[in-house]
C-alpha positions as CSV (number, residue, x, y, z in Angstrom):
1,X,-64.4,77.3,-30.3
2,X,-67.4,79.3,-31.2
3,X,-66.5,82.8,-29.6
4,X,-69.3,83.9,-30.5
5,X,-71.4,81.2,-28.7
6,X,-69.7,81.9,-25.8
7,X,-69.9,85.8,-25.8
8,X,-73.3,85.5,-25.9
9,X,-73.8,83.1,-23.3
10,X,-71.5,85.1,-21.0
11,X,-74.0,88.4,-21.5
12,X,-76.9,86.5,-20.8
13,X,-75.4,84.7,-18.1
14,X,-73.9,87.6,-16.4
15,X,-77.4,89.6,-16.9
16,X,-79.4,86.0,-15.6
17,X,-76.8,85.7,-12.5
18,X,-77.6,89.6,-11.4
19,X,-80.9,89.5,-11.8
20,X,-80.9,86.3,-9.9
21,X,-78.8,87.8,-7.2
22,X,-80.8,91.2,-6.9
23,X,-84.4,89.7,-7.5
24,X,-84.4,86.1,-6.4
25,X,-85.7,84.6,-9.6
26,X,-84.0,81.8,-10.9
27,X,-81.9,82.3,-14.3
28,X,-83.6,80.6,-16.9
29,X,-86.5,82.7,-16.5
30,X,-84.3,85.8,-18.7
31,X,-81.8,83.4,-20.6
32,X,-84.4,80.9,-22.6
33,X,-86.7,84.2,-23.6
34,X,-84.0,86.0,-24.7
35,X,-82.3,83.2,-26.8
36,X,-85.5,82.7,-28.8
37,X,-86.8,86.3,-29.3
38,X,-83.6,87.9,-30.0
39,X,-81.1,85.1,-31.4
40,X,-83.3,83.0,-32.9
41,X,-82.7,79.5,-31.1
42,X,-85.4,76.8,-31.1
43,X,-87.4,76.7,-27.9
44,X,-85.8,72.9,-27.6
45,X,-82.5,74.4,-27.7
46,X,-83.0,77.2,-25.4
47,X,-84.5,75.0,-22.6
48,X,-81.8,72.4,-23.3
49,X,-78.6,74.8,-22.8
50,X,-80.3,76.7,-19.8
51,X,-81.0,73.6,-18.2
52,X,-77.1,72.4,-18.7
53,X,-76.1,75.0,-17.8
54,X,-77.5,75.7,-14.1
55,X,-76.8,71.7,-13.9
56,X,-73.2,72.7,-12.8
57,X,-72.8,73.7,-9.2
58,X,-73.0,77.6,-10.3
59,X,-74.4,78.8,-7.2
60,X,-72.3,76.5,-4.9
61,X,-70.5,79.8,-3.0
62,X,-74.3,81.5,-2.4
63,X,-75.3,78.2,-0.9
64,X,-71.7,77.7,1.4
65,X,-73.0,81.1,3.1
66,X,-76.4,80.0,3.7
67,X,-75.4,76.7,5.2
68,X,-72.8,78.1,7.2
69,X,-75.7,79.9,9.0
70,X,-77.7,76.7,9.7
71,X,-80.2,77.8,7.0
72,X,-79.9,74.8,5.1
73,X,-82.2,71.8,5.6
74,X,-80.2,69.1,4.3
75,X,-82.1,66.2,4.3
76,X,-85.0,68.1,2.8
77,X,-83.1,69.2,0.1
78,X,-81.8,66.1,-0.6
79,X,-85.4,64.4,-0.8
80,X,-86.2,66.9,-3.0
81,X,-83.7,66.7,-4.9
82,X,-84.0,62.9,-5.5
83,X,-88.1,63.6,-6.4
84,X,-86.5,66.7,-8.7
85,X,-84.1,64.4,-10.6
86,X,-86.9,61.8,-11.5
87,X,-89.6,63.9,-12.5
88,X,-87.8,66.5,-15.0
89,X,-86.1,63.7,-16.6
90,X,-89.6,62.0,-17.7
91,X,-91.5,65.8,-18.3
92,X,-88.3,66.3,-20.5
93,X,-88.3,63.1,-22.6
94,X,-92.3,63.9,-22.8
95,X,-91.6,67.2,-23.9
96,X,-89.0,66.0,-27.1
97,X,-92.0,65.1,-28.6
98,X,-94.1,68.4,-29.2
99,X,-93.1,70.6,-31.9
100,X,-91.2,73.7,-30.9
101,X,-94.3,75.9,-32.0
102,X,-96.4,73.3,-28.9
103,X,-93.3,74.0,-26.4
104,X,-92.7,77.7,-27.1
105,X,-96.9,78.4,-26.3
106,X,-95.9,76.4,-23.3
107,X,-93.1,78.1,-22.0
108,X,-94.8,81.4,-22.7
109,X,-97.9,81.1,-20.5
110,X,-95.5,79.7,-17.5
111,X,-93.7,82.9,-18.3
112,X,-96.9,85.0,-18.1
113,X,-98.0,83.2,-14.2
114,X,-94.5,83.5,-13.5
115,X,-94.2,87.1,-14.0
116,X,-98.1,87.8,-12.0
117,X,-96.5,86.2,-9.4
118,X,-93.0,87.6,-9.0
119,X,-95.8,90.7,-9.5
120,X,-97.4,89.6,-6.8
121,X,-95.3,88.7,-4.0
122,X,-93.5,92.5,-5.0
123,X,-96.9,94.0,-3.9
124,X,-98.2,90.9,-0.8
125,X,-94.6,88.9,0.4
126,X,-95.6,85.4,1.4
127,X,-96.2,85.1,5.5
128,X,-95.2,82.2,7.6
129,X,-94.6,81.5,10.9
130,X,-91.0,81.1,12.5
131,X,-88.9,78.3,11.3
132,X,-90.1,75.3,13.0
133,X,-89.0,71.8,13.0
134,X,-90.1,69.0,10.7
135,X,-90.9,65.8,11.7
136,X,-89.6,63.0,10.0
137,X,-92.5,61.8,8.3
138,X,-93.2,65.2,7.3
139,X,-90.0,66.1,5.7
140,X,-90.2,63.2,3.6
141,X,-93.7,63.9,2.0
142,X,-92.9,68.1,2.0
143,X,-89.4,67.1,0.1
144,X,-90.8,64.6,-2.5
145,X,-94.3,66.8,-2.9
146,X,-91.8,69.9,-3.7
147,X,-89.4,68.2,-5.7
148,X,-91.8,66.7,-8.0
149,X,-93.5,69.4,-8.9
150,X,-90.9,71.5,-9.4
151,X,-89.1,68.6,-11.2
152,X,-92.5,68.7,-13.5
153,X,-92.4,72.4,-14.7
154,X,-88.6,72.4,-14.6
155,X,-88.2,69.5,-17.6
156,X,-91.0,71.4,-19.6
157,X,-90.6,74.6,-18.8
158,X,-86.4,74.6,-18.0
159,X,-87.6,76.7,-15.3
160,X,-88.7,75.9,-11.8
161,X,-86.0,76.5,-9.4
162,X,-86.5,79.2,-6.8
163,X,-89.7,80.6,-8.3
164,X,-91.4,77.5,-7.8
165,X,-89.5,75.8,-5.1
166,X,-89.0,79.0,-2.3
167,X,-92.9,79.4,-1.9
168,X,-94.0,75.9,-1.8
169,X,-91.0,75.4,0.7
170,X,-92.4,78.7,2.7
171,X,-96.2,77.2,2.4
172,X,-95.9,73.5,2.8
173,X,-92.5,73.2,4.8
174,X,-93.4,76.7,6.7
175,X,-89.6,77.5,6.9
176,X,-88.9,81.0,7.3
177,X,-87.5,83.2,3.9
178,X,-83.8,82.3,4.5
179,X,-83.8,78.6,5.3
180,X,-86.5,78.1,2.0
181,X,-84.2,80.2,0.1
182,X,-81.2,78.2,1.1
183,X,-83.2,74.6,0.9
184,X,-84.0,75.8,-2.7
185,X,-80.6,76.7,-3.8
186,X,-78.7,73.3,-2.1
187,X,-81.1,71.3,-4.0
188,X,-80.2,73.0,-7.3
189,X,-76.5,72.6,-6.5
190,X,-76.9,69.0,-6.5
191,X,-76.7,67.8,-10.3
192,X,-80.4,67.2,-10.4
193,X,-80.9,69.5,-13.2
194,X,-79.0,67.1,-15.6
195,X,-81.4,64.1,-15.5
196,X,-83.7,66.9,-17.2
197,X,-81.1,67.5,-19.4
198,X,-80.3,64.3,-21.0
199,X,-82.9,64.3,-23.2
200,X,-82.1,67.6,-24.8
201,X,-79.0,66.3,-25.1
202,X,-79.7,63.2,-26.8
203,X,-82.0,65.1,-29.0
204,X,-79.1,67.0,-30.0
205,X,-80.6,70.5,-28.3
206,X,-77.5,71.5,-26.4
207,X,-75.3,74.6,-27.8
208,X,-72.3,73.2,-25.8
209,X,-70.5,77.1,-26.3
210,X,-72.9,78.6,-25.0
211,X,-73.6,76.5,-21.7
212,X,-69.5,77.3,-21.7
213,X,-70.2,80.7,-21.6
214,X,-73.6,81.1,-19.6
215,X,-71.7,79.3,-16.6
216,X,-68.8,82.0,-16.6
217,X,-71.4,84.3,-17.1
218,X,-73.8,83.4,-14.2
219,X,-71.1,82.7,-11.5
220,X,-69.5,86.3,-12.0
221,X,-73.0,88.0,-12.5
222,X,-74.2,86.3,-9.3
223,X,-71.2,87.2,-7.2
224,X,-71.1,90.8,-7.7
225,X,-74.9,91.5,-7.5
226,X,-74.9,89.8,-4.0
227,X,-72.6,93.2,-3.3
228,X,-74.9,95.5,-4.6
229,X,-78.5,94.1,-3.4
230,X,-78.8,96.0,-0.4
231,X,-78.4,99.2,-2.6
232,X,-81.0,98.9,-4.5
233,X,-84.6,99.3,-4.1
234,X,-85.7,95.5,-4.0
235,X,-89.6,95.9,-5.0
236,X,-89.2,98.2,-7.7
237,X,-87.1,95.8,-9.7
238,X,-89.0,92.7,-9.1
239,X,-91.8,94.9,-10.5
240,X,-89.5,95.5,-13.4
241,X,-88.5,91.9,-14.0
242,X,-91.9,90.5,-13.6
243,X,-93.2,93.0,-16.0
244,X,-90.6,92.4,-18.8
245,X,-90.7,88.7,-18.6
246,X,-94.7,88.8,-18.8
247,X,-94.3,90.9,-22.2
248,X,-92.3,88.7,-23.3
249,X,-94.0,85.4,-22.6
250,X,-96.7,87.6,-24.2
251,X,-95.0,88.2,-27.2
252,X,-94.1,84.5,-27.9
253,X,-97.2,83.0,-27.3
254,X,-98.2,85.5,-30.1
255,X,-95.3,84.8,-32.7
């Protein structure tokens, strides 16, 4: 066992799981920056071990409590999911063959729009209308219209969950904050994440002690920062995050 591996993985994953819990920004967004900058992992294996990582059922308690409130859209997030699992797994065999340098330039501009927009929605929330109900028809093209393109940006990127999925399930699905926010997570509990995976993996990108240790790391980070949220003052540190995470996509599209 590589202890140290898995230490670092547990930080990161403890500090991606409370920062996911507090600010509503998926993981992956703090863990693959961090593991290039600061410990000096290849952009292929920091997108490969993140994405292993949150493809275990990490957030499975946060999403019990949402669907025990009916805010769950089950089908939807099953259709999405499905569209999800395809896409990321051909982005991610596309994306085996850049050069880390191609990848990293990438990742960092998603970084920089992902931090304006978590920016953003601090300053202007999204606004929908009531939770309404989805025909048939209409779930099926919102759920594989979602899904794909968050399946796109999530096997290039490794990112793509909640900050990509939550507005464009508030916009095109007009669900209200919750239900979006507990669509979003049910469809990342399903093992969709792995297809996008696999290639990592078969490239030989996955630090298997670390995904070990970002797992424990996430579940216990996201459990107690669901305690604290309603403490804190919500807007000021999605200003924060957003901020830091655009310096550092800034910072690696410069390196």
């Amino acid at each position: 066992m590589d202890l140290h591996e898995v230490l670092i993985g547990a930080i990161l994953g403890g500090l991606a799981g409370a920062l996911g819990g507090l600010v509503g920004v998926g993981g992956g967004t703090i863990i693959i920056p961090i593991l290039v900058l600061l410990f000096g992992y290849s952009q292929h294996e920091a997108q490969g071990t993140a994405l292993m990582a949150f493809a275990f059922p990490i957030y499975i308690a946060a999403t019990w409590n949402y669907y025990r409130f009916g805010r769950v859209r089950l089908r939807l997030a099953l259709i999405a999911g499905a569209a999800l699992a395809v896409t990321s797994y051909l982005s991610a065999v596309w994306v085996q063959h850049l050069k880390s340098d191609e990848l990293k330039k990438i990742f960092a501009v998603f970084l920089i729009i992902t931090g304006g927009y978590v920016l953003w929605k601090s300053f202007r929330p999204i606004r929908v209308q009531a939770d309404e109900a989805l025909s048939r028809a209409r779930e099926w093209w919102v759920g594989l219209l979602v899904g794909s393109i968050t399946g796109l940006l999530k096997g290039i990127t490794g990112l793509g969950g909640g900050v990509v999925m939550v507005p464009l399930l508030l916009l095109l699905g007009r669900l209200d904050q919750h239900t979006a926010q507990g669509t979003s997570l049910m469809t990342m509990t399903l093992p969709v994440a792995f297809t996008a995976a696999i290639p990592y993996w078969e490239a030989g990108h996955i630090k298997w002690w670390l995904v070990l240790g970002l797992v424990i790391g996430v579940i216990l980070g996201s459990f107690f920062s669901s305690r604290i949220a309603q403490k804190l003052a919500g807007r000021l540190l999605a200003q924060i995050f957003a901020f830091t995470i655009s310096v550092m996509g800034v910072i690696l599209l410069l390196k």
